[in-house]
MIZALO-475496 format. One record per atom (N, C-alpha, C): x, y, z; residue in one letter. Coordinates in steps of 0.02 Angstrom, whole numbers, padded with zeros to 5 digits, always signed. Each point is the difference from the previous one (the first is absolute). Example, Ala and Ser with C-alpha at 12.3 -4.5 7.8 and 13.67 -1.06 7.14 Angstrom:
! MIZALO-475496
+00660-00284+00390a/-00045+00059+00000a/+00045+00060+00000a/-00018+00053-00036s/+00042+00059+00003s/-00039+00055+00037s/
This chain:
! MIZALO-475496
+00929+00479-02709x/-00042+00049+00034x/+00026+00069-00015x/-00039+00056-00025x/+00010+00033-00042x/-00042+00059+00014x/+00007+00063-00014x/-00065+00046-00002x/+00036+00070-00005x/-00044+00064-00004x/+00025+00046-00015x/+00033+00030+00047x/+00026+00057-00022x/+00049+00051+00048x/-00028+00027+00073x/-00071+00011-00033x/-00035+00011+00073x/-00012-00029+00057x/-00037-00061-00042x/-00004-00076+00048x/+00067-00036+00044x/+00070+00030-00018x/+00047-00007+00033x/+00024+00055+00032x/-00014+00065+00001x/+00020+00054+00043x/+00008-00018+00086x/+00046+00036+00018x/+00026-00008+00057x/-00081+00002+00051x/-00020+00055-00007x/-00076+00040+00043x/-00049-00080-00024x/-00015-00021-00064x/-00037-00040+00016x/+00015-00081+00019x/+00074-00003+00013x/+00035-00049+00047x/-00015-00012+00083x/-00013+00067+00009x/-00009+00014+00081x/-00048-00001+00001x/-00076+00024-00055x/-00070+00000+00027x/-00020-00084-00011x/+00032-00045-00020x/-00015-00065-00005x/+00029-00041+00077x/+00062+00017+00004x/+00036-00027+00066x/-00056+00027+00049x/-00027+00074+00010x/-00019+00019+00066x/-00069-00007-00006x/-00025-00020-00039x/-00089-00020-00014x/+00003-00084+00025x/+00050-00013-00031x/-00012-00091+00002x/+00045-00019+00040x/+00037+00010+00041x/+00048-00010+00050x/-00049+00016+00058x/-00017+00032+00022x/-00048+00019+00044x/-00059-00038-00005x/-00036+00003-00041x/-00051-00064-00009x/+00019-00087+00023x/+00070+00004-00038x/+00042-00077+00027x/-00009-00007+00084x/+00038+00063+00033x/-00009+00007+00070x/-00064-00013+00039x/-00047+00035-00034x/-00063-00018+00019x/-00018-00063+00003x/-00009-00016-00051x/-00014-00082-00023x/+00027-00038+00052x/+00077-00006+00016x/+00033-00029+00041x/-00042+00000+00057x/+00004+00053+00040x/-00048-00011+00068x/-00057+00004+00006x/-00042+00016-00060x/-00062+00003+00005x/-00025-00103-00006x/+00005-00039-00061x/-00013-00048-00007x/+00036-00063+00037x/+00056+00016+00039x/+00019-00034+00060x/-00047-00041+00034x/-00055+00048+00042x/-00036-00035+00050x/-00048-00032-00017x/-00026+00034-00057x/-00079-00054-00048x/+00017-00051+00008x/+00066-00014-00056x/+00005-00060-00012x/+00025-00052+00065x/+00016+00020+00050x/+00031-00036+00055x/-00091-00024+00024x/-00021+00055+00021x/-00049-00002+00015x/-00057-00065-00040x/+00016+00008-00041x/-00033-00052-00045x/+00042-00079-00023x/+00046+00004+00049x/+00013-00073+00015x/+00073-00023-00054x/-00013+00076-00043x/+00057-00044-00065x/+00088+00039+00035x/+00030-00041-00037x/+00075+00038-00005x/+00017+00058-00021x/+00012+00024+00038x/+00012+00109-00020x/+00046-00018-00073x/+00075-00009-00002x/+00033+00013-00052x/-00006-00010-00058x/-00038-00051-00012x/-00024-00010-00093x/-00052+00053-00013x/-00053+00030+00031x/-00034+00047-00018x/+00023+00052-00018x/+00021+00052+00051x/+00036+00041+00031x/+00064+00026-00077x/+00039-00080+00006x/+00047+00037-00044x/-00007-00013-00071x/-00039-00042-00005x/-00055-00006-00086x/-00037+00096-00015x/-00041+00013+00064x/+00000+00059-00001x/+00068+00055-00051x/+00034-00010+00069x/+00057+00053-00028x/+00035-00029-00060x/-00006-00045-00027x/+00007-00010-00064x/-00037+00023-00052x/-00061+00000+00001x/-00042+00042-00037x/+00007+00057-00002x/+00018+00048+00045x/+00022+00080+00000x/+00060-00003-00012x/+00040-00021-00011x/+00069+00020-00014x/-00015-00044-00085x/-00044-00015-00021x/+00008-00011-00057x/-00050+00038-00063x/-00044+00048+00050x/-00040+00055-00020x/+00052+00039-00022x/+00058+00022+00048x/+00062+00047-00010x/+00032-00010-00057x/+00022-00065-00025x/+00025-00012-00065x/-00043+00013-00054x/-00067-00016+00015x/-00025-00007-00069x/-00017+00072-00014x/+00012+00059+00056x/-00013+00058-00015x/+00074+00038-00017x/+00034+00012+00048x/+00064+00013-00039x/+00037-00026-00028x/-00008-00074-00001x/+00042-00054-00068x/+00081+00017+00005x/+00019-00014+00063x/+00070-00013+00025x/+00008-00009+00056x/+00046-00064+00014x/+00027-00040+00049x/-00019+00030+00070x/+00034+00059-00007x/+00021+00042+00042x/-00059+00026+00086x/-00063+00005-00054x/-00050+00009+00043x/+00020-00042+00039x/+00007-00060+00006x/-00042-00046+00040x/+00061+00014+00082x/+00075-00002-00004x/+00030+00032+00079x/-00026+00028+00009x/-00026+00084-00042x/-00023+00064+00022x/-00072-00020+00044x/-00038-00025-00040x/-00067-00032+00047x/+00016-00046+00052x/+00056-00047-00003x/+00009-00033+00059x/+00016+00031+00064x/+00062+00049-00023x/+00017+00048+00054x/-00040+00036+00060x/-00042+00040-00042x/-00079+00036-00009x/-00025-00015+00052x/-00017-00094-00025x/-00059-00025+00044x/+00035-00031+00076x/+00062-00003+00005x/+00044-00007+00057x/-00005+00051+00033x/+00022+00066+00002x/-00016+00060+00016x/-00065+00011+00041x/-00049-00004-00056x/-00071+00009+00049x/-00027-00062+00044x/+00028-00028+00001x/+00018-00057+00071x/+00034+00010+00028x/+00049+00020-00020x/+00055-00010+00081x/-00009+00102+00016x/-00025+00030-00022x/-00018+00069+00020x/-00041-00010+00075x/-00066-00058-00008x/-00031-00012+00042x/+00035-00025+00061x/+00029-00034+00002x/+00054-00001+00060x/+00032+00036+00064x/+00059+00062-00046x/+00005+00056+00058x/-00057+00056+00011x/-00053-00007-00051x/-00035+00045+00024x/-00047-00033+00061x/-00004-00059+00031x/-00058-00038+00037x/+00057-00015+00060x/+00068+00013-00022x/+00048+00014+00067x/+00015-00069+00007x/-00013-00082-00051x/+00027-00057+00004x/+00056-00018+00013x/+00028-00052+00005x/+00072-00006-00015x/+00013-00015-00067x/+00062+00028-00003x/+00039-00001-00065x/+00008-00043-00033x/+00010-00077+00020x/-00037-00047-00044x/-00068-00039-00021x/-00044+00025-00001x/-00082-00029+00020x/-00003+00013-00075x/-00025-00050-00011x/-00006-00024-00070x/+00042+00015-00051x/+00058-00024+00017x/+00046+00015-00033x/+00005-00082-00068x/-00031-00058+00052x/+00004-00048-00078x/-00048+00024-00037x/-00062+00039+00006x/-00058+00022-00048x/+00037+00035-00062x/+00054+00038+00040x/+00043+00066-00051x/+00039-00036-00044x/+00042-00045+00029x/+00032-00047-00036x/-00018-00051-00035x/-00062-00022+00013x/-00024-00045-00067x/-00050+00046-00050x/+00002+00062+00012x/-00024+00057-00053x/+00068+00008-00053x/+00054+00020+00054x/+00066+00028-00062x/+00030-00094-00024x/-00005-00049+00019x/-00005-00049-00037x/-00031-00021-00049x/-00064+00011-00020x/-00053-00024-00049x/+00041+00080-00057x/+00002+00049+00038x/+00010+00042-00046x/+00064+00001-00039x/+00054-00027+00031x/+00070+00001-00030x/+00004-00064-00062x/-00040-00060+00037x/-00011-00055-00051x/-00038+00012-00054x/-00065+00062+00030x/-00045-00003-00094x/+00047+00037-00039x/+00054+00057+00021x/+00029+00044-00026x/+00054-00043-00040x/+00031-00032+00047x/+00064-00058-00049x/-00057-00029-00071x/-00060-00022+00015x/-00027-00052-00027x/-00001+00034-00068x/-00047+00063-00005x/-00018+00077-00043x/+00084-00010-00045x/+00037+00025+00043x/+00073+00015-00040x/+00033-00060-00029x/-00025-00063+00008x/+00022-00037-00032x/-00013-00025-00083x/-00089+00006+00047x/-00022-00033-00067x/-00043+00068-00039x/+00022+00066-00004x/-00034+00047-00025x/-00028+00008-00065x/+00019-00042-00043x/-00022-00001-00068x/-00049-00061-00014x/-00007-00025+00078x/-00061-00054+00005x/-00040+00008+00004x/-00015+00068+00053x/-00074+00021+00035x/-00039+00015-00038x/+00006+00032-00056x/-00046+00038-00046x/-00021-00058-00040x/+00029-00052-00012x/-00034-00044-00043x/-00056-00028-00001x/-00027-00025+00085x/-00042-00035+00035x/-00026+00001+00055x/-00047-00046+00016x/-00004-00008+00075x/+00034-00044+00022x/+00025-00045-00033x/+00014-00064+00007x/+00064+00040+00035x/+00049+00004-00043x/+00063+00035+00039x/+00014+00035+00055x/-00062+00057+00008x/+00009+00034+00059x/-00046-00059+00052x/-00024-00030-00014x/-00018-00055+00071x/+00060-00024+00005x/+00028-00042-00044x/+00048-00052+00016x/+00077+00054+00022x/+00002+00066-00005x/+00046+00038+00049x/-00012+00031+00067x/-00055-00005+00002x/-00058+00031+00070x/+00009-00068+00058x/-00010-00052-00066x/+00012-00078+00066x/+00052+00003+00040x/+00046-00005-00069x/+00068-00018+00030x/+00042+00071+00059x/-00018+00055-00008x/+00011+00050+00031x/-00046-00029+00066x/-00046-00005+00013x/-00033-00008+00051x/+00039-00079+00036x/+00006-00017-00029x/+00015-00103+00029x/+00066+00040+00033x/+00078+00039-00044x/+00041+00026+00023x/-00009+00032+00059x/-00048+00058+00011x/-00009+00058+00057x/-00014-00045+00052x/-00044-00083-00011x/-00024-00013+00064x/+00045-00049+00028x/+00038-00036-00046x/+00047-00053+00031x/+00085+00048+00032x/-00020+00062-00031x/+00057+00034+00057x/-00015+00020+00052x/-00066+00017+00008x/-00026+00034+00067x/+00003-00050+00037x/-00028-00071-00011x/-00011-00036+00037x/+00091-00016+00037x/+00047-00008-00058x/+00069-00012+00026x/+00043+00030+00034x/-00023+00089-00020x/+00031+00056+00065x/-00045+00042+00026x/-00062-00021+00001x/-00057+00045+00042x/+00029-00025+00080x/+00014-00058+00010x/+00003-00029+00059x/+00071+00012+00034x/+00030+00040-00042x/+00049+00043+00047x/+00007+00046-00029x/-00015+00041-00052x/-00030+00080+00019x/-00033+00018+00064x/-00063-00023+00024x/-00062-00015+00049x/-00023-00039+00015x/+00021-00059+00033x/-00043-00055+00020x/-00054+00005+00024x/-00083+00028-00040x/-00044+00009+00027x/-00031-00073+00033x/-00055+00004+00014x/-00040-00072+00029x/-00013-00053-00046x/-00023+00048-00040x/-00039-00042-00088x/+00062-00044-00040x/+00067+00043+00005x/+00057-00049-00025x/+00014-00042+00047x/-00003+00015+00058x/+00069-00061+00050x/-00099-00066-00001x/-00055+00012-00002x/-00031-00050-00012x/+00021-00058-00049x/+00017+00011-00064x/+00042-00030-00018x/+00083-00032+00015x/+00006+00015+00064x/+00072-00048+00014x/-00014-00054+00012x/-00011-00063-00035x/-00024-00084+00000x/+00023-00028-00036x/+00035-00080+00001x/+00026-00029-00066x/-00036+00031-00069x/-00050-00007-00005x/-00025+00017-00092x/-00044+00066+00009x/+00033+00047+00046x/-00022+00063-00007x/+00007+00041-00048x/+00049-00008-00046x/+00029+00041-00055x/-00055-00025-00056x/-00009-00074+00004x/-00040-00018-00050x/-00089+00041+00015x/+00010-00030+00042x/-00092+00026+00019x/+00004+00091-00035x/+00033+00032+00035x/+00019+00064-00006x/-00004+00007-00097x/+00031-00022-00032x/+00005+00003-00088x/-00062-00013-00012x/-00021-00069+00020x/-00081-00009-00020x/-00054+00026+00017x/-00010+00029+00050x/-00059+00041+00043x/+00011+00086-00021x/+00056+00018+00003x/+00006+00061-00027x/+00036+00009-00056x/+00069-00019-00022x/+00028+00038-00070x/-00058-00026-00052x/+00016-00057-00006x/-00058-00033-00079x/-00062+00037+00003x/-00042+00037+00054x/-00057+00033-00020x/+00009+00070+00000x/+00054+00019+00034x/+00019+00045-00020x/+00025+00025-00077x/+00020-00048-00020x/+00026-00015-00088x/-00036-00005-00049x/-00065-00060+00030x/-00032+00009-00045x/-00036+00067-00005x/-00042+00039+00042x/-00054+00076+00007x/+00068+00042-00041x/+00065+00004+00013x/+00036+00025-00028x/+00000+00033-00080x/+00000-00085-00008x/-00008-00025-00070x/-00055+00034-00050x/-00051+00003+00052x/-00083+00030-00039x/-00019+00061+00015x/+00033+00013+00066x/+00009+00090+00007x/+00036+00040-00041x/+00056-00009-00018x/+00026+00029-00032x/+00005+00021-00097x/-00047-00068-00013x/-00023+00029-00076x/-00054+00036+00024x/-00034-00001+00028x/-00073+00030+00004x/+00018+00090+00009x/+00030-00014+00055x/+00032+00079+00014x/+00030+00023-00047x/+00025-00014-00024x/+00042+00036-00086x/-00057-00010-00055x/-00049-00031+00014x/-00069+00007-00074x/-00025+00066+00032x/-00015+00005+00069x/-00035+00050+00027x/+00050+00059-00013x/+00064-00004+00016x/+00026+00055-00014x/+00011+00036-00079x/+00006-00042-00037x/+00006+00021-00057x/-00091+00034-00011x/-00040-00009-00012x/-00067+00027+00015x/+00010+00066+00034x/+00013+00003+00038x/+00023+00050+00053x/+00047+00072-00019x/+00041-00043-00025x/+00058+00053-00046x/-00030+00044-00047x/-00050-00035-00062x/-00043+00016-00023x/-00051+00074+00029x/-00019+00012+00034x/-00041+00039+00040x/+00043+00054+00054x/+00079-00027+00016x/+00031+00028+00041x/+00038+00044-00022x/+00041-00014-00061x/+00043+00046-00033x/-00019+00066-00031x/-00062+00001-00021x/-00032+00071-00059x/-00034+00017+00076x/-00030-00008+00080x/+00000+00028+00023x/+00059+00027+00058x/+00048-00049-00008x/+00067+00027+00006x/+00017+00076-00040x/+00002+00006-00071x/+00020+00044-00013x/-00034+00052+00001x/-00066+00001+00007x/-00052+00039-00002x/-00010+00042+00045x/+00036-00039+00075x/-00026+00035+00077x/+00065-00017+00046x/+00039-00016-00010x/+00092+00008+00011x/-00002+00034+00082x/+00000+00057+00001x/-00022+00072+00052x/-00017-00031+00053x/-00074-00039-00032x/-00044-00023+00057x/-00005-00077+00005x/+00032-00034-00025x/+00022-00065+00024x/+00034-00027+00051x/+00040+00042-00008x/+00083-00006+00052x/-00008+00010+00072x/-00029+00073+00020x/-00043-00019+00060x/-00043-00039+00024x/-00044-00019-00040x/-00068-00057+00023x/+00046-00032+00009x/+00059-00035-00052x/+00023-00067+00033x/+00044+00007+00066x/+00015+00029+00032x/+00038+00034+00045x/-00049-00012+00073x/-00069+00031-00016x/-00074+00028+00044x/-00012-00112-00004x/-00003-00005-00031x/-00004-00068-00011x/+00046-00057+00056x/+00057+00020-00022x/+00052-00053+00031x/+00000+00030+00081x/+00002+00063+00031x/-00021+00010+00057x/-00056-00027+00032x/-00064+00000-00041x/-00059-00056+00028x/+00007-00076+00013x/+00046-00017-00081x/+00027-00081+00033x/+00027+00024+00056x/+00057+00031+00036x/+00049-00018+00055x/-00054+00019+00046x/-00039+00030+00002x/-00024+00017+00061x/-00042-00054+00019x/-00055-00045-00060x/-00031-00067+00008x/+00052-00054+00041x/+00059+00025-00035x/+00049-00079+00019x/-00009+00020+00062x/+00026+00062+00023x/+00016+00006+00071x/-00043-00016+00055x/-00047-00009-00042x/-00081+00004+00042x/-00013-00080+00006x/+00000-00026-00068x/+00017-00071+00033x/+00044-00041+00032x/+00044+00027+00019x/+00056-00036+00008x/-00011+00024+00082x/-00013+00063+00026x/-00015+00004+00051x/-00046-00031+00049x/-00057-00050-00048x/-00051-00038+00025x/+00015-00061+00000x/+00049-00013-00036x/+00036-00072+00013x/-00009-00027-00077x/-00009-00011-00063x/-00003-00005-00041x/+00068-00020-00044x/
């Protein structure tokens, strides 16, 4: 993963983290309740989601690196929503933590196999899986004493751990799997169209994305205040 001097500048490091980190945030609490609402399991969506944006980030700046900076990002404009709604200090704190999990695992995954990604899809699925199967079989092993929310201690039963892998990591792994080439075809497309108006309008980019990531936090805050 490779690209020019520009495409790696520090300024367009941060307009990728704070465009798509903020969007991640969004995503997070916005598609929460649909899908609850609609009967399915929040976490395979949800973080198939944020796999797809954090893999827009690579295929646009084409280094590892994005993907903490966006994880961080999208932690931020979640847990921002918090002291500003006057919560307590841990309220959704496993949401935060299985965000900087998926993110630390795609990031190991990226730095491992970096001379893989560009080859295929095949590769970046089969590192997107295994990053995802990782992020969820740890959450599941120290989510429950980070935060013992309701949704984990439901699982305290002889073959709770199992049910737990099968009902959530494996579909979580697989959407993983298919989110994450897709998001890097889209991003590379994207790059295409983003960079020559990157250099073109520099000035006036940097703010929009700024005017931008304040609208995500203020959405999050807005949902999150309605229960979402």
């Amino acid at each position: 993963m490779t690209g020019n001097n520009e495409s790696l500048s520090w300024k367009f490091y941060f307009f990728n983290i704070i465009l798509l980190g903020a969007l991640l945030g969004l995503a997070e609490a916005f598609l929460g309740k649909f899908i609850r609402n609609a009967g399915l399991p929040r976490s395979p969506f949800v973080t198939a989601t944020g796999f797809l944006i954090m893999a827009l980030g690579l295929a646009v700046f084409k280094q590892g690196r994005v993907i903490p900076g966006i994880t961080l990002m999208g932690i931020l404009c979640k847990w921002l929503a918090v002291p500003i709604l006057g919560l307590p200090l841990l309220c959704q704190v496993n949401d935060h933590f299985a965000i900087l999990l998926n993110g630390a695992f795609l990031f190991a995954g990226v730095a491992a196999f970096r001379k893989h990604i560009a080859s295929g899809w095949k590769a970046r699925s089969a590192v997107a899986g295994l990053a995802a199967f990782g992020a969820g079989a740890t959450f599941f092993a120290l989510g429950r004493f980070v935060s013992p929310c309701a949704h984990l201690l439901s699982f305290r039963y002889a073959s709770g751990a199992a049910t737990y892998m099968l009902t959530r990591v494996v579909p979580v792994t697989l959407l993983a799997a298919v989110s994450f080439p897709l998001g890097y075809a889209l991003g590379r497309r994207l790059e295409k169209r983003l960079l020559p108006l990157w250099l073109a309008r520099k000035p006036l980019l940097v703010p929009l994305a700024g005017t931008f990531a304040l609208a995500c936090l203020g959405l999050t805050v807005l949902l999150t205040a309605v229960g979402f």
